[in-house]
DRENKENU-796610 format. One line per 2 residues: number of its first residue (from 1); for each residue x, z, y of C-alpha. Coordinates in Angstrom, 2 decimals, always signed. Layout:
BEGIN
NUM) X/Z/Y; ...
***
This chain:
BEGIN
1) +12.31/-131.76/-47.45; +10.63/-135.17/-48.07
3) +7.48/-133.15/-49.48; +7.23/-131.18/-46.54
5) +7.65/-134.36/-43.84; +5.30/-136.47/-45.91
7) +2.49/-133.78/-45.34; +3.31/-133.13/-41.87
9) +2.48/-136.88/-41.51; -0.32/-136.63/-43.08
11) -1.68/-133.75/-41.15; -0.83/-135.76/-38.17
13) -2.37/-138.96/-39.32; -5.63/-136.71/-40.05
15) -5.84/-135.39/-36.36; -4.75/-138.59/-34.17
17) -7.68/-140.12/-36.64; -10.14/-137.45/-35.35
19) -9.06/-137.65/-31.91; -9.61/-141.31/-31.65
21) -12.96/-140.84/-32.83; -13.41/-138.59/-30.47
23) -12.60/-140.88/-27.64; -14.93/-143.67/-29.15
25) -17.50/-140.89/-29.17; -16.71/-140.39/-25.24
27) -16.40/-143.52/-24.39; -18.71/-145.88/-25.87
29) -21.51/-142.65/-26.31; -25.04/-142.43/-24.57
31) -24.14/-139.46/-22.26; -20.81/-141.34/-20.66
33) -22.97/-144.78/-20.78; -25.82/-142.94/-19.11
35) -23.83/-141.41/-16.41; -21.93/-144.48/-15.50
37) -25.36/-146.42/-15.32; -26.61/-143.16/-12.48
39) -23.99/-144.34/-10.53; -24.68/-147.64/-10.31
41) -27.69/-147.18/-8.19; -27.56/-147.06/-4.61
43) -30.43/-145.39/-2.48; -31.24/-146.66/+1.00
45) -33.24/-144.43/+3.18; -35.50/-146.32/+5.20
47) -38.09/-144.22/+6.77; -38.54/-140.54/+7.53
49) -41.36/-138.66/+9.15; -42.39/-135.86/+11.05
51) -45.50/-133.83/+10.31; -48.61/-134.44/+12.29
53) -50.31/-132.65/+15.29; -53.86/-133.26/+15.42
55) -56.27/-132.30/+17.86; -59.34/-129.71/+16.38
57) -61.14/-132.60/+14.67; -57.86/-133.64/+12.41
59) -57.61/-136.40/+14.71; -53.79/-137.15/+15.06
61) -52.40/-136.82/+18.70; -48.86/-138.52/+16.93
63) -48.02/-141.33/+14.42; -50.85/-143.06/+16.13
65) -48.19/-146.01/+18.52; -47.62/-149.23/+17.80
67) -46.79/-150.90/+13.82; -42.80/-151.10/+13.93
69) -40.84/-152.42/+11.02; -38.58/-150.60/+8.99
71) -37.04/-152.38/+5.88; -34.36/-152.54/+3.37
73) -32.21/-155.36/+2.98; -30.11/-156.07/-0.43
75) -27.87/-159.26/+1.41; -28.42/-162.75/-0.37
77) -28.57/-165.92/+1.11; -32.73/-165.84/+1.67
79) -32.52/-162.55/+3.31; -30.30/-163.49/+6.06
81) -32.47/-166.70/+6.65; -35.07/-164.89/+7.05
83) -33.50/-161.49/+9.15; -31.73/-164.31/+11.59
85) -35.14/-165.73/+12.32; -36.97/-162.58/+13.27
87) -33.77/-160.51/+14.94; -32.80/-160.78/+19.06
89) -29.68/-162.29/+19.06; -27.80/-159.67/+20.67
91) -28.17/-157.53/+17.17; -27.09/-160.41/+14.88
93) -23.54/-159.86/+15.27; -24.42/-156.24/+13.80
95) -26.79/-157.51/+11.01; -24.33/-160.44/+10.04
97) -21.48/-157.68/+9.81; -23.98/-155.54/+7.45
99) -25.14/-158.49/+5.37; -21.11/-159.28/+4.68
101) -20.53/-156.33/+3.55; -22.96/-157.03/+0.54
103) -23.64/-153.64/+0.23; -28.00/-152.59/+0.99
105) -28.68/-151.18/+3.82; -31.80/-150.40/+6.47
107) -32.46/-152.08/+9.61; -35.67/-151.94/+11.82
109) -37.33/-155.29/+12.54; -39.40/-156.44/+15.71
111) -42.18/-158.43/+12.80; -42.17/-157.91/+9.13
113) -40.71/-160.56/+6.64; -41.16/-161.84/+3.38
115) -38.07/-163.01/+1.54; -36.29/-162.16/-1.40
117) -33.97/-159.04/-0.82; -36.39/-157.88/+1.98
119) -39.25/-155.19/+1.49; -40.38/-154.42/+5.04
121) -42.56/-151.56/+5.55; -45.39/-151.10/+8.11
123) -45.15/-147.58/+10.32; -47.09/-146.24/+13.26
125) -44.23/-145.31/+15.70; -45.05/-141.73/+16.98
127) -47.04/-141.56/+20.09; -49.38/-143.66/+21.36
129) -48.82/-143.31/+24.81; -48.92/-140.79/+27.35
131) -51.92/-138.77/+26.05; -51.42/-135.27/+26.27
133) -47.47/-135.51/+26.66; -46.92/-132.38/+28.29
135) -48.42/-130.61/+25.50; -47.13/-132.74/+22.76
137) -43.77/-132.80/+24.38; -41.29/-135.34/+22.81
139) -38.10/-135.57/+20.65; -34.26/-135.54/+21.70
141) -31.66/-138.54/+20.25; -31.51/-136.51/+16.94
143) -35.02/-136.76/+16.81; -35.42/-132.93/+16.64
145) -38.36/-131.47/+18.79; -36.74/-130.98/+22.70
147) -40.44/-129.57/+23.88; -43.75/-128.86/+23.89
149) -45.24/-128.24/+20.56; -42.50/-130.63/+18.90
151) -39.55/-127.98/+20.25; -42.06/-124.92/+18.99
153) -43.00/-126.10/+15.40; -39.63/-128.12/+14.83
155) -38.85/-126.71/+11.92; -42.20/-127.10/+9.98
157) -42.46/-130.75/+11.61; -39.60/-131.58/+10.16
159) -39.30/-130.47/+6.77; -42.30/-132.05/+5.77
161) -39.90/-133.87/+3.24; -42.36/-137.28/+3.82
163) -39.58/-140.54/+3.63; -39.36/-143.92/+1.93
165) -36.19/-144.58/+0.12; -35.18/-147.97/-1.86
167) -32.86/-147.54/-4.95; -30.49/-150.66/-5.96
169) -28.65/-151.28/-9.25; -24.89/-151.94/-8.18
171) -21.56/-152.98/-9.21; -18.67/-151.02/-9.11
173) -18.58/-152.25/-5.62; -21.39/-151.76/-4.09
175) -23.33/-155.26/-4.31; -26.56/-155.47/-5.57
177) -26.94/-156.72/-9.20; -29.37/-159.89/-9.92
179) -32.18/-157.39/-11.50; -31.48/-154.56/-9.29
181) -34.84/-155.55/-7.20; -35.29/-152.22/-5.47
183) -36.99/-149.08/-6.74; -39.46/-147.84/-3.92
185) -40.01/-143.97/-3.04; -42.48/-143.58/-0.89
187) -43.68/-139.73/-0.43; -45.31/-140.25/+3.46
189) -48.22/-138.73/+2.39; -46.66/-135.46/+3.01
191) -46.62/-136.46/+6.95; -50.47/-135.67/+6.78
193) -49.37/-131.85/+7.59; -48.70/-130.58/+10.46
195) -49.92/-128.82/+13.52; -53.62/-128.26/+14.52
197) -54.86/-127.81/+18.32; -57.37/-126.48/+19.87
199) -57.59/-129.86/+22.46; -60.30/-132.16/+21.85
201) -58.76/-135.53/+22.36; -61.47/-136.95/+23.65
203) -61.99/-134.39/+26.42; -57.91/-134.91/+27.08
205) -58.48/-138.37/+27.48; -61.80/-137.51/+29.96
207) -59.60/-134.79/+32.01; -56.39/-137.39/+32.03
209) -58.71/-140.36/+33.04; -60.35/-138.43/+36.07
211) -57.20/-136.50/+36.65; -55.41/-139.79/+37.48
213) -58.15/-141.13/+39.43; -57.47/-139.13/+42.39
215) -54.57/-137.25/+42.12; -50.75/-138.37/+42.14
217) -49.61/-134.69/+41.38; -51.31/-131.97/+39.70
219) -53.71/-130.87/+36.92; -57.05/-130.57/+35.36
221) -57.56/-127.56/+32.24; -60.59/-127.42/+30.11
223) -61.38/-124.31/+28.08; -64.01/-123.59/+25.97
225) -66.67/-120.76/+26.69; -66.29/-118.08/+25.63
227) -63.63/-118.42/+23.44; -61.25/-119.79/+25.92
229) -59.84/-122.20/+23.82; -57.77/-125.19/+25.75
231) -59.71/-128.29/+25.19; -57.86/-130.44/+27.63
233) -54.83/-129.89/+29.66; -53.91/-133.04/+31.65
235) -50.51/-132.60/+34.08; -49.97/-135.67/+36.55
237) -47.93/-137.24/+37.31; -47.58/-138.39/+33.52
239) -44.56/-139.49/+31.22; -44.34/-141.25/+27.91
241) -42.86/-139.29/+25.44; -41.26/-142.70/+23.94
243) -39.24/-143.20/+27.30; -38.60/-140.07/+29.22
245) -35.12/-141.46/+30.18; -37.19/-143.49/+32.61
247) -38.59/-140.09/+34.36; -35.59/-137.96/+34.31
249) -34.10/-139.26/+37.94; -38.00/-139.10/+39.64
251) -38.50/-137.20/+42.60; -42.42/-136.47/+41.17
253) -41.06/-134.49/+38.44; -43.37/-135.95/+35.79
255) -41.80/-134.08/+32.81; -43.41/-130.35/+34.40
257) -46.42/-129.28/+32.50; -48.34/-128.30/+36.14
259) -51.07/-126.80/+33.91; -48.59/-124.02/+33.33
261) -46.48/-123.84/+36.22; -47.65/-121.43/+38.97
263) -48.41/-122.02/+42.45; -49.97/-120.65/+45.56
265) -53.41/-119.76/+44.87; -55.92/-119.76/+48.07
267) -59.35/-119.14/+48.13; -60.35/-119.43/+44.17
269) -58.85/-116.29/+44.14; -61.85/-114.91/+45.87
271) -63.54/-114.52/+43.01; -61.78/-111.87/+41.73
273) -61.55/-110.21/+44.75; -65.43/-110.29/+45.03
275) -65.76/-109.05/+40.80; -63.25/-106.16/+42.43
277) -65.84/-104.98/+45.32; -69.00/-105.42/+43.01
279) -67.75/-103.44/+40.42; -66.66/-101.14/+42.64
281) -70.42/-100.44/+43.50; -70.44/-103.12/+46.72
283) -74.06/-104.42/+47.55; -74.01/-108.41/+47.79
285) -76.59/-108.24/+50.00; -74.46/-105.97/+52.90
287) -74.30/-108.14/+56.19; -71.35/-109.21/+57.91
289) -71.39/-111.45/+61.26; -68.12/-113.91/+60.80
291) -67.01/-114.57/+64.39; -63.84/-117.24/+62.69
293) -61.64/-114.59/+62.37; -60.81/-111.05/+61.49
295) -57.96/-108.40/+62.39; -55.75/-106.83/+60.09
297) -52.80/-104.91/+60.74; -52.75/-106.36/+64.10
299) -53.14/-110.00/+62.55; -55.62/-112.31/+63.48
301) -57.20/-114.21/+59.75; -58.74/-117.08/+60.30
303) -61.60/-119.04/+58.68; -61.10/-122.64/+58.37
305) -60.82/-124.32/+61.85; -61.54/-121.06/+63.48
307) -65.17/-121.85/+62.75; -67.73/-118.54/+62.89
309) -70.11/-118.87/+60.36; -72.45/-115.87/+61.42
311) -74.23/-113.74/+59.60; -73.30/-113.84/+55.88
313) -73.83/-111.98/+52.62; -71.79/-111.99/+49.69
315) -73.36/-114.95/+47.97; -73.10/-117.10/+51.41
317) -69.23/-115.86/+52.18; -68.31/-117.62/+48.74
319) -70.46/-120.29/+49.27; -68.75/-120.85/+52.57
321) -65.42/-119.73/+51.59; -65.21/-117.34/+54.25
323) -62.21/-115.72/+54.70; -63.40/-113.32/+57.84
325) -65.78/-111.97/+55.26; -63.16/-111.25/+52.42
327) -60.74/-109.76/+54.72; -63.41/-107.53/+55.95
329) -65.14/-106.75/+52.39; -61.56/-105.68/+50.91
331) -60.36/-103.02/+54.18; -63.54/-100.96/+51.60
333) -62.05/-101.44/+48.21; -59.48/-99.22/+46.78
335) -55.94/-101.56/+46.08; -55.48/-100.09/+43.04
337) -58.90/-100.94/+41.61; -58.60/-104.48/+43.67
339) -55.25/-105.31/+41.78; -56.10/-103.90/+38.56
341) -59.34/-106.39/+38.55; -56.69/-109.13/+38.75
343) -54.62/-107.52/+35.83; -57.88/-107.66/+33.88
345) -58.11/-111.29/+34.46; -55.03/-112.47/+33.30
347) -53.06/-112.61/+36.66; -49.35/-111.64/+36.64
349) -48.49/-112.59/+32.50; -47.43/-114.96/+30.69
351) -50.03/-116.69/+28.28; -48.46/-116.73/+24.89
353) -49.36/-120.98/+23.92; -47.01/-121.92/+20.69
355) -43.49/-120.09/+19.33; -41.19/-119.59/+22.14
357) -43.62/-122.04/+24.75; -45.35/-120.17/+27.42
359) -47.64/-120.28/+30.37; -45.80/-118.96/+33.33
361) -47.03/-115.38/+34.34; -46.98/-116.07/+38.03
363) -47.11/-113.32/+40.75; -49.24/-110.77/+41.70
365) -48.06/-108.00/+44.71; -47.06/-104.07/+43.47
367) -49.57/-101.26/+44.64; -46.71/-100.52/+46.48
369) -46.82/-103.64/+48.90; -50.60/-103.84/+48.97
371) -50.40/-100.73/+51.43; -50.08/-102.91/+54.28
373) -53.44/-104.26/+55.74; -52.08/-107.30/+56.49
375) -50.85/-107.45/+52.81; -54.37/-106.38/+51.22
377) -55.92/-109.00/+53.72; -54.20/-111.79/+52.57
379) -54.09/-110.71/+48.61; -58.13/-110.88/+49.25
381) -58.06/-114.69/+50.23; -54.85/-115.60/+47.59
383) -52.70/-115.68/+49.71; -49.48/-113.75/+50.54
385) -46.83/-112.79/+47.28; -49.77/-114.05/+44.74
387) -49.23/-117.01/+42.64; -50.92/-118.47/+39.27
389) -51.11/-121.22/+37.32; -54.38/-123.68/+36.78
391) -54.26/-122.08/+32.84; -54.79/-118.80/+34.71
393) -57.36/-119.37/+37.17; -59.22/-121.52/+34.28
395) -59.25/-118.56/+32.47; -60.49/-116.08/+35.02
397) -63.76/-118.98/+35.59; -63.96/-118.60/+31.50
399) -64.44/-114.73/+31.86; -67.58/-115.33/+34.40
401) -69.16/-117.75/+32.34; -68.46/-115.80/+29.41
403) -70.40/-113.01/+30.65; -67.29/-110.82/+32.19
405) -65.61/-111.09/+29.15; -61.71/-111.67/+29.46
407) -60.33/-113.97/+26.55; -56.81/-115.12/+26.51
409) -56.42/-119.07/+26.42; -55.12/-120.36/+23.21
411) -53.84/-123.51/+21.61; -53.13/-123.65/+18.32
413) -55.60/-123.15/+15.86; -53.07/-123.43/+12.77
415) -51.28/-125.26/+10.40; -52.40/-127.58/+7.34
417) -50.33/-129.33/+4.45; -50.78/-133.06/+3.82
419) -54.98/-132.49/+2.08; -55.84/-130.34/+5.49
421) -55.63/-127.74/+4.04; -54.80/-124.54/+6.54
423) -51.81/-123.07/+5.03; -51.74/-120.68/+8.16
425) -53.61/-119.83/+10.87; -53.27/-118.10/+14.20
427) -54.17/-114.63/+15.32; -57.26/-114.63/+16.92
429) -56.97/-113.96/+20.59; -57.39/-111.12/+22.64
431) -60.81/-110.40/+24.45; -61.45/-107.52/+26.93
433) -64.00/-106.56/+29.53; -62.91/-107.19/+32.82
435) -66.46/-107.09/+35.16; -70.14/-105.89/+33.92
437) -72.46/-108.66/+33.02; -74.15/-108.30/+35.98
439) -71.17/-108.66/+37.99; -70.24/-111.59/+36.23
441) -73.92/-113.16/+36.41; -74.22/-113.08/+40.16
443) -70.48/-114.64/+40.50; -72.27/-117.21/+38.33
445) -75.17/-117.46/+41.11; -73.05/-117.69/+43.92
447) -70.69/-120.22/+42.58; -73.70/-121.80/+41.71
449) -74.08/-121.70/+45.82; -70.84/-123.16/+46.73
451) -71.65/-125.99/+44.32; -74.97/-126.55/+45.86
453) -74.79/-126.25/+49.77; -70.99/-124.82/+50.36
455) -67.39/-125.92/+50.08; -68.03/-127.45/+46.60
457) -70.32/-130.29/+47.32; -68.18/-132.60/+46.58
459) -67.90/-131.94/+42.76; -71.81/-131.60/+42.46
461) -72.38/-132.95/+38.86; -74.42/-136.42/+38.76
463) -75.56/-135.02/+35.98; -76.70/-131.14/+34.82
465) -75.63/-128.10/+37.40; -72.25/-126.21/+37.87
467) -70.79/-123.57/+39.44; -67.56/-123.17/+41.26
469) -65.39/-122.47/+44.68; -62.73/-124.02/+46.09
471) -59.47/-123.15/+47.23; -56.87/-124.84/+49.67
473) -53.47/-122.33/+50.26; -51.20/-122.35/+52.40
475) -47.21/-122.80/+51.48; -44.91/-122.31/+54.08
477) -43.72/-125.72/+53.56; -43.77/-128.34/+56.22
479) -43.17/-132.18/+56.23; -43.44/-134.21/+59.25
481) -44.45/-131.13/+61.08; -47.46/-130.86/+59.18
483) -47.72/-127.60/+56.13; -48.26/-128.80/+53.11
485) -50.82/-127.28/+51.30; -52.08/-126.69/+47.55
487) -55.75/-127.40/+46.56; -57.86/-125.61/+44.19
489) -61.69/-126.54/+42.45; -62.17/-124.17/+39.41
491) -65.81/-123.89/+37.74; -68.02/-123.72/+35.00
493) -70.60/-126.23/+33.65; -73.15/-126.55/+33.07
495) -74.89/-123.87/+34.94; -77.31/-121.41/+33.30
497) -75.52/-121.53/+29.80; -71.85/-122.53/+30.70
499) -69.43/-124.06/+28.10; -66.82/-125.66/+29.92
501) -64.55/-123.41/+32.39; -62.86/-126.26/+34.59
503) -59.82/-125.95/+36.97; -58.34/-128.66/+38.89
505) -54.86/-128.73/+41.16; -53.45/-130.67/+43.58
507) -50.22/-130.27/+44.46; -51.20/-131.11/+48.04
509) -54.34/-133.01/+49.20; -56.72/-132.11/+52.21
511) -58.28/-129.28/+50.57; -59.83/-127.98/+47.58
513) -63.37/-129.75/+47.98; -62.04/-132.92/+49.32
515) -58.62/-133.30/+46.68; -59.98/-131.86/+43.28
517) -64.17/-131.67/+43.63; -64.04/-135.19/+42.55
519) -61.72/-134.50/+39.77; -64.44/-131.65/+38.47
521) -67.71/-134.11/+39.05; -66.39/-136.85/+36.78
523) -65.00/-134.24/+33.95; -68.25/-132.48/+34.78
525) -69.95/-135.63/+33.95; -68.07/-136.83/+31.16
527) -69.03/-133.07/+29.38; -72.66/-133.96/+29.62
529) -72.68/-135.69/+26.44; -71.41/-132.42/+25.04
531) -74.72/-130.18/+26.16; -77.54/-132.31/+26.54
***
């Protein structure tokens, strides 16, 4: 018995020895010491960024506001000094309750400091200003995209992964230690990607600029020819994407992209009705004697002020906006073919512009409708069941000056990763034949007119020669007895070799030439630089 109890100690002894090594092993060993010393830092984000959206020279359209101040504080006596001086003193209470804590921690500044415990860092907030807000659209309280391309690339805007984070070495509660300075992470270069449009920021700024000018509501669209790519697309009355709360209450509306909203058309719409008749084998030259007004269905259409304009052709009826004539010209033209030359220009769908962001389609009439004279009579003149949107009726200009070619507008071009880099690009839009080349040059000719002598005088370049026709529609709508109209100027510029399709819309006004022509000259002008 005492053998056997002597070696059971002994065997005992042998494995409490080896399990206190163990534990020695655990517990004063690199792999414990090294975890414990990963949890004694403490990471502060302090900035994160969206991706970029640039306009088609990489210039950015965000991250381009104002320097603000983000920075990470590690409290000491120096740093509050020196956050107390700088901060409003309706924050300090908050500040003073963070710096108590003595735990690190972010805060934005109004002015960057220099104190120990304080590395303030120097960001671009992320718009500039209003510039091309409607497109850009702007960011909820989350700061997630809430519209425009922010809402429709959201997800890649976001994940760019681009932040700045400061690490501290901490005590077991939380308080920086004396050599835990601050380890900076700083991957912002990633922000570089993003989103690249088809605008030209400098012909946004031109179309905002002249937009402004002279209208309080409406909107000015620049495409390309042909490609009908949206270089500009101003919408007034304008917001800042920084403060929409400001705008939400206004009667104005100023967060509704007008560009893309559709309204009563008018008389630019005569354009396609006149493409309609030519290609359905109509000589411009046929003569018709405008008395001021012309019967339809037992309806009386008027020209403007009732005023006869007398013996007319095709290329003086546009010039003069003649609504007699149209009226008249479209009693010979089949509906089917008239409404199907619409179709052909984009009238009546949607225009596809980002992921899940739109261009309304507006309204055309059915076949079905158009069987009434007085129907067909006041499709011809855009009026009646027909509305479209400024994107639209830019677009239909685009396919005259492209030669009768029909392109659908686009905005995007693609997307790149933080060297430019395109990492995907769009489809390339669709392009049909809607009108013969020689249906679309004499459109060209007798815009031309209407520029020249007619309706459109008033947005006459100052410099180089354009093409266009007005429009002013009726509404239905009355205030102070008086309708309230919508006014149209759509063109091309310059003349001869066109590439710039222009429309302009005023969500009111005294008419097409009066309201928008103005708009078109100075845009008009502006593009000169651009051709000469």
């Amino acid at each position: 018995m005492p053998k056997r109890a002597s070696f059971l100690f002994a065997v005992l002894a042998v494995l409490l020895f080896f399990n206190a090594i163990t534990v020695y092993q655990i517990s004063g060993g690199t792999g414990l010491a090294e975890a414990a010393a990963d949890q004694q830092f403490f990471t502060v984000p302090v900035v994160s960024q969206r991706g970029t959206i640039y306009d088609r020279n990489r210039d950015p359209l965000t991250g381009n506001g104002k320097e603000e101040y983000p920075t990470a504080v590690a409290p000491g006596t120096q740093a509050a000094a020196a956050l107390k001086k700088v901060m409003p003193a309706a924050d300090w209470n908050d500040i003073r309750t963070l710096l108590s804590s003595g735990k690190p921690f972010a805060v934005k500044l109004p002015a960057p400091v220099s104190a120990a415990g304080v590395k303030t860092f120097a960001v671009k907030k992320r718009y500039g200003g209003s510039t091309a807000a409607h497109v850009l659209g702007y960011l909820d309280g989350s700061g997630k995209g809430a519209s425009g391309i922010e809402k429709a690339y959201d997800d890649a805007l976001s994940s760019t992964g681009a932040k700045i984070t400061v690490s501290y070495q901490v005590d077991a509660l939380g308080h920086v230690l004396p050599e835990g300075n601050g380890e900076v992470s700083d991957s912002t270069a990633l922000a570089r990607g993003g989103v690249v449009l088809t605008l030209d920021g400098s012909i946004q700024k031109l179309a905002e600029r002249a937009a402004a000018k002279y209208l309080k509501k409406g909107a000015a669209v620049v495409l390309s020819v042909p490609s009908g790519q949206i270089l500009a697309m101003a919408s007034l009355p304008a917001f800042s994407p920084d403060d929409v709360s400001s705008v939400l209450e206004s009667e104005d509306s100023p967060l509704l992209n007008r560009a893309v909203s559709a309204y009563n058309v008018g008389s630019v719409f005569k354009i396609a009705a006149a493409a309609a008749a030519l290609e359905d084998g109509v000589s411009p030259a046929e003569q018709y004697r405008c008395v001021g007004y012309e019967e339809a269905g037992g309806m009386l259409f008027h020209c403007y002020d009732s005023q006869p304009h007398g013996t007319e052709d095709m290329k003086l009826a546009i010039a003069n906006s003649c609504n007699s004539y149209f009226v008249h010209l479209m009693k010979q033209i089949p509906q089917a073919d008239f409404l199907h030359m619409a179709e052909k220009l984009g009238f009546g769908k949607p225009v596809a512009l980002a992921p899940g962001m739109e261009a309304e389609a507006g309204t055309l009439p059915s076949l079905q409708s158009l069987g009434s004279p007085r129907a067909i009579a006041n499709f011809s003149i855009g009026q009646g069941d027909l509305t479209a949107t400024p994107l639209q009726v830019a677009a239909m200009v685009n396919a005259v000056a492209a030669g009768g070619v029909y392109t659908e507008p686009t905005l995007v071009i693609g997307r790149v990763n933080e060297n430019h880099d395109f990492v995907e690009r769009s489809a390339a839009p669709k392009s049909t034949r809607a009108m013969s080349e020689k249906t679309a040059r004499l459109l060209q000719e007798f815009m031309a007119a209407s520029v020249d002598s007619g309706t459109g005088k008033k947005g006459k370049p100052d410099y180089g020669t354009a093409g266009a026709k007005t429009g002013t529609a009726q509404t239905g709508r009355y205030q102070n007895g008086e309708e309230e109209v919508e006014s149209w100027y759509a063109g091309f510029y310059p003349r001869g070799d066109p590439k710039f399709a222009i429309a302009v819309f005023a969500e009111g006004g005294s008419g097409g030439g009066a309201s928008c022509g103005p708009v078109f000259r100075e845009i008009a002008n502006g593009l000169y630089g651009y051709v000469s």
